[in-house]
Structure formats: C-alpha cells, structure tokens
N, C-alpha and C positions, 0 to 999 in steps of 0.2 A: 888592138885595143878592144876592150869586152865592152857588151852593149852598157854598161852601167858605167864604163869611164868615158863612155861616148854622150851618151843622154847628162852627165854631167860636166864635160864640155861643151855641149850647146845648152845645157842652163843658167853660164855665165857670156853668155853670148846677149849684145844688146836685142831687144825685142824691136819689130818695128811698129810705130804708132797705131796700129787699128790693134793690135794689143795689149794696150797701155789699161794700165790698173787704177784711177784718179781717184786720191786718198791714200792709196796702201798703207805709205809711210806712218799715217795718223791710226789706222786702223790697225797695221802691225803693232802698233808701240800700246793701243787700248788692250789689245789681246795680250800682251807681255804684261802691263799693268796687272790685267784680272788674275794673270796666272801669277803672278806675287816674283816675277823674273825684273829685276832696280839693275845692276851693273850692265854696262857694255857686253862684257865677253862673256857672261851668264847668256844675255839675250843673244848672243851670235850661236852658242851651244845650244840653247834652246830653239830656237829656228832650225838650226842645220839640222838636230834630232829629229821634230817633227814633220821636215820635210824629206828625210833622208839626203845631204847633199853636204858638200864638207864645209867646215868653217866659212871659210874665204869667199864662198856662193854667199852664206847669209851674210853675212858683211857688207859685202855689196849693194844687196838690196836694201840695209837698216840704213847703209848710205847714201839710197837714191843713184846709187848707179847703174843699177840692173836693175829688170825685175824678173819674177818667177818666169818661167815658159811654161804655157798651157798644164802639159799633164804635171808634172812640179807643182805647179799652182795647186792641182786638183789635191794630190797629196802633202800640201801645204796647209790646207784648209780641214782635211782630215787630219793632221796631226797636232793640230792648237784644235781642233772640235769647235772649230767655229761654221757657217751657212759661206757657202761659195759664192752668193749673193750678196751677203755682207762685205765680205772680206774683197769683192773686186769692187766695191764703191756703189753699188745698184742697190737703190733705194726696193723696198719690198712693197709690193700690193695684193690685195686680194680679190681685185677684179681688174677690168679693163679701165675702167674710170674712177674716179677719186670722189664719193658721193660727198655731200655739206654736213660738214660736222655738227654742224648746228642746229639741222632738222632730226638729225638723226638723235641728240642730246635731248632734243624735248619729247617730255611726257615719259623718260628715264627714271627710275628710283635712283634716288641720291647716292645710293652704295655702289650701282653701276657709274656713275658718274664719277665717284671718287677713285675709283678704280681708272676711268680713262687716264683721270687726271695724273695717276703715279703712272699709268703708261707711258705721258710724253714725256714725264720727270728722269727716266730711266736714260740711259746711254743704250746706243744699238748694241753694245755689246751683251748688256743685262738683258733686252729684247731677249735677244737669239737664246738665251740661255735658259730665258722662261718660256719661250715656246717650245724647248725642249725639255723641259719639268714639268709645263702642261699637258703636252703628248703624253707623257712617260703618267702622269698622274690617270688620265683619261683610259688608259688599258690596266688599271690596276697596279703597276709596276711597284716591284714590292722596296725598292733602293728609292726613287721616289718618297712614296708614301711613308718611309721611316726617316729620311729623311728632312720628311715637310714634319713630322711629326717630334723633331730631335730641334729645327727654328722653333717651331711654334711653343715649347718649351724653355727654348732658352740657352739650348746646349752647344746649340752653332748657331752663325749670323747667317742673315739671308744670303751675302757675299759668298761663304763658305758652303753653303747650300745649293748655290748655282754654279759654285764653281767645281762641285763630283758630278756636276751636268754632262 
C-alpha cells in the first residue's frame, strides 16, 4: 500500500474526541455556498478536489460521519482558501482579552463606526475573505487593487470580489 493510499485510509478512519471540529458541518456548507457549489455530488467533488481525497472521504464528512484527520484538515483548509481558525470552529481574537466595545466606540468618527457595524453584519466567512483583501490591498497587490477597483465601479459584486480572494 503507497503512503497516499494509506494516509487515505486513515482519513476515513473515525477521529477520537479531543479532535473534534464543533460546527464543521455549518461552516463546510458556508464555504460551499460562497464558492457557488448547490448540488450534493457537486459539493462531495468539490471537497474531495480541495482536499485531495476521494469521493466517498468527502461524503462522509458532508454526512457528519467522519471528520478530516489533522494534516487533511490542514489541506482541506488550503484548498477551499479559507483560515484554519475558521474552518475548525475557533472563534478569532486579536489579543488575549476581549476589550468593551463600547469604550472603545466612543469618541469614533461615525464612518469608523459604520464600518464596525457591516463588520458584524458580515458572516465569518466574508470576514476571512476581507481580511485577506485587506492584506493583499495593504502591500500593494496589484489583483487586489483592480479588483477593488472593477466593485467600486460596478463590474463585479462585492460577493465576486471576495470570492478571487
């Protein structure tokens, strides 16, 4: 047996509990949504692709019967281009503690505010997708910038925009 029928043999192998993914299921099916994948065996061929693993592996997990094993995961997560963070259920922070939105909101100009506000309106999956437009805008990135520039026109939706992210 070659390592890659082997590592695919233990990626339909049940995981045991301190590896458990809480959400997957929801957060698979947001990532399939965004990527514009509606049918069953669309979405089973689209998983098995991006994680490299056959049919009958993604099936299982779209079933709640399995889920990825660790490094699978890892390239589960790279092949829908979504945050590893996201995708195993773990909420994102940016420090150790969660300061008060509310001290933090005053004495704000209103256009930062209105900006928070489409922050929480956003699904995580749009999240991850603008913090990687905003990376990519912040170095210059020239796919980026003609792309913000092709929304802000009119020629594509913000949707379509995040989704060459």
């Amino acid at each position: 047996m070659s390592a890659a029928e082997q590592e695919q043999a233990i990626s339909v192998q049940a995981m045991s509990p301190h590896e458990d993914y809480p959400g997957l299921f929801e957060r698979l099916q947001a990532a399939l949504r965004f990527d514009g994948v509606a049918s069953p065996e669309a979405q089973e061929r689209h998983l098995a692709k991006a994680a490299d693993v056959q049919i009958r592996t993604a099936r299982s997990w779209l079933q709640g019967r399995r889920q990825p094993r660790p490094g699978i995961f890892n390239r589960l997560c790279d092949g829908l281009d979504v945050d590893f963070e996201w995708l195993a259920g773990r909420e994102f922070q940016l420090g150790p503690d969660k300061p008060d939105r509310h001290a933090l909101i005053a004495g704000m100009p209103e256009g930062e505010i209105k900006l928070i506000h489409a922050w929480h309106k956003m699904t995580a999956w749009e999240r991850n997708k603008f913090l990687r437009y905003a990376t990519r805008l912040l170095n210059n990135d020239s796919k980026a910038l003609r792309l913000g520039a092709m929304c802000e026109h009119g020629q594509i939706s913000r949707h379509q925009m995040l989704a060459a992210m």
